[in-house]
C-alpha positions as CSV (number, residue, x, y, z in Angstrom):
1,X,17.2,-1.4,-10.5
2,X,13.6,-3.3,-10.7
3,X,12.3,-3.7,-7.4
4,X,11.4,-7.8,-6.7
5,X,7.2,-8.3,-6.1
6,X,8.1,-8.3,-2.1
7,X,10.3,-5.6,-2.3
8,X,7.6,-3.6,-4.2
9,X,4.6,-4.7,-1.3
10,X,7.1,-3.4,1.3
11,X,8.4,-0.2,-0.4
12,X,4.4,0.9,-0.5
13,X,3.4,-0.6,3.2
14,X,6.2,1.9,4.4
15,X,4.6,4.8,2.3
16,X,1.6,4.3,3.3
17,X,2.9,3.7,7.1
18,X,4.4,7.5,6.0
19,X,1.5,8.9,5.2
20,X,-0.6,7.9,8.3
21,X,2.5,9.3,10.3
22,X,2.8,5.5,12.3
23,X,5.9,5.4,14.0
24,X,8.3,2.4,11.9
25,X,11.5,1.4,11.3
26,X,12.7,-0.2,8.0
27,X,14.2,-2.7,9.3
28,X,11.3,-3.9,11.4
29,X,8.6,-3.7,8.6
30,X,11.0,-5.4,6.8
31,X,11.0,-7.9,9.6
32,X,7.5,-8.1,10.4
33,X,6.5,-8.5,6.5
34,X,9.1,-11.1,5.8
35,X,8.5,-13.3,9.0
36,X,4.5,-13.3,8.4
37,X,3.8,-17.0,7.2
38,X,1.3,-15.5,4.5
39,X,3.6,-12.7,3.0
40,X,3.3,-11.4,0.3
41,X,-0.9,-12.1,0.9
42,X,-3.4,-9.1,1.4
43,X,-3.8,-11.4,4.9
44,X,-0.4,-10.8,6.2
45,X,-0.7,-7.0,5.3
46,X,-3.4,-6.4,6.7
47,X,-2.5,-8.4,9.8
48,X,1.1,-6.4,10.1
49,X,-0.9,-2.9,9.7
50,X,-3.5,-3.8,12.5
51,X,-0.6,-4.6,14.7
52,X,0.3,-1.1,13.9
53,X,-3.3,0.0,14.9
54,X,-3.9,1.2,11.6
55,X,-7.6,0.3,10.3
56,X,-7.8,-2.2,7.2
57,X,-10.7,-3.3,4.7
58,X,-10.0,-5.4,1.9
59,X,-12.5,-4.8,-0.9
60,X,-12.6,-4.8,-4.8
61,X,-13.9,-1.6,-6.2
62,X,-14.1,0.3,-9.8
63,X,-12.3,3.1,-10.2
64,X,-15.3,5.5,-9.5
65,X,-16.2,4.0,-6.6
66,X,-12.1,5.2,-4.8
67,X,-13.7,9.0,-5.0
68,X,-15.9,8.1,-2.1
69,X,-12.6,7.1,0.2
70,X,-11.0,8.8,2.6
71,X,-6.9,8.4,1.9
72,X,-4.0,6.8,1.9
73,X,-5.2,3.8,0.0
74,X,-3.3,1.3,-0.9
75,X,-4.1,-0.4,-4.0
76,X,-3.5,-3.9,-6.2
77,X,-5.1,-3.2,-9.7
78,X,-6.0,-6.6,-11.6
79,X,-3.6,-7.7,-14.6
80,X,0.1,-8.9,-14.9
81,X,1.8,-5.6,-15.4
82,X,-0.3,-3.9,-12.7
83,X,1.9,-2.7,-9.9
84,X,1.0,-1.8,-6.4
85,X,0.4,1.5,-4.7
86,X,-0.4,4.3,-2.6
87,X,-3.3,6.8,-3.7
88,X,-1.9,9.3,-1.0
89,X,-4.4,12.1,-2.7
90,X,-8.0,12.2,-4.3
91,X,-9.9,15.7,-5.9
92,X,-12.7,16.1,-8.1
93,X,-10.8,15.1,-10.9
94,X,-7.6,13.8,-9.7
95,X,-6.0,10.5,-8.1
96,X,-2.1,10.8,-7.1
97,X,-0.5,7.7,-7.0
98,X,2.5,6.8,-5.3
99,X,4.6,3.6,-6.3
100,X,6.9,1.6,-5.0
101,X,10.0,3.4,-7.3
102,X,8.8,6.9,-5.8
103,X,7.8,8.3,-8.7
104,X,4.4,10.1,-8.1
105,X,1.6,10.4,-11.2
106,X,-1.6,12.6,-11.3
C-alpha cells in the first residue's frame, strides 16, 4: 500500500526519532504532527522535534556537501517523484538511506 505524503513525513520523523533513541509513542507523533497548524511544512517539523529536544537546521545542500554531517539526517530531495528520508549512515563512499516504506539502499 502507497503511503499518503503525511503519512510518508511521519513514518521518517519516527525513524529518525528511532535513531536518536528519543523516547515516542506513535500515537503521539502522530498527534503532535497532525495537530501542528503548519503540517506537513519543514516549520511544524522542526517545531515538533525541538519540543522533543532534538537539535534542527533547515538548509539546502548538494550532495557532497551531506559528507561533512554528522547523522541521522532527514532529507527532502527537489523534484516530483523525490521522496523523503532518513540518511541514518554516511562513509567515505557510502550514504544509507532509510524511507518511509522501510526499505534501506546503499
Amino acid at each position: 500500500m502507497k503511503l499518503s505524503y503525511n503519512d510518508q513525513i511521519i513514518k521518517i520523523v519516527s525513524q529518525l526519532l528511532t535513531l536518536l533513541k528519543v523516547p515516542f509513542t506513535a500515537k503521539s507523533l502522530r498527534d503532535d504532527l497532525e495537530t501542528h497548524p503548519d503540517f506537513p511544512s519543514i516549520y511544524a517539523l522542526t517545531r515538533v522535534l525541538r519540543s522533543r529536544n532534538v537539535e534542527t537546521a533547515v538548509v539546502k545542500l548538494s550532495a557532497d556537501q551531506l559528507f561533512v554531517l554528522d547523522t541521522p539526517i532527514l532529507i527532502f530531495p527537489d523534484g516530483e517523484q523525490q521522496k523523503p528520508a532518513c540518511i541514518s549512515r554516511i562513509d567515505d563512499s557510502y550514504i544509507t538511506l532509510q524511507y518511509p516504506e522501510g526499505q534501506v539502499v546503499f
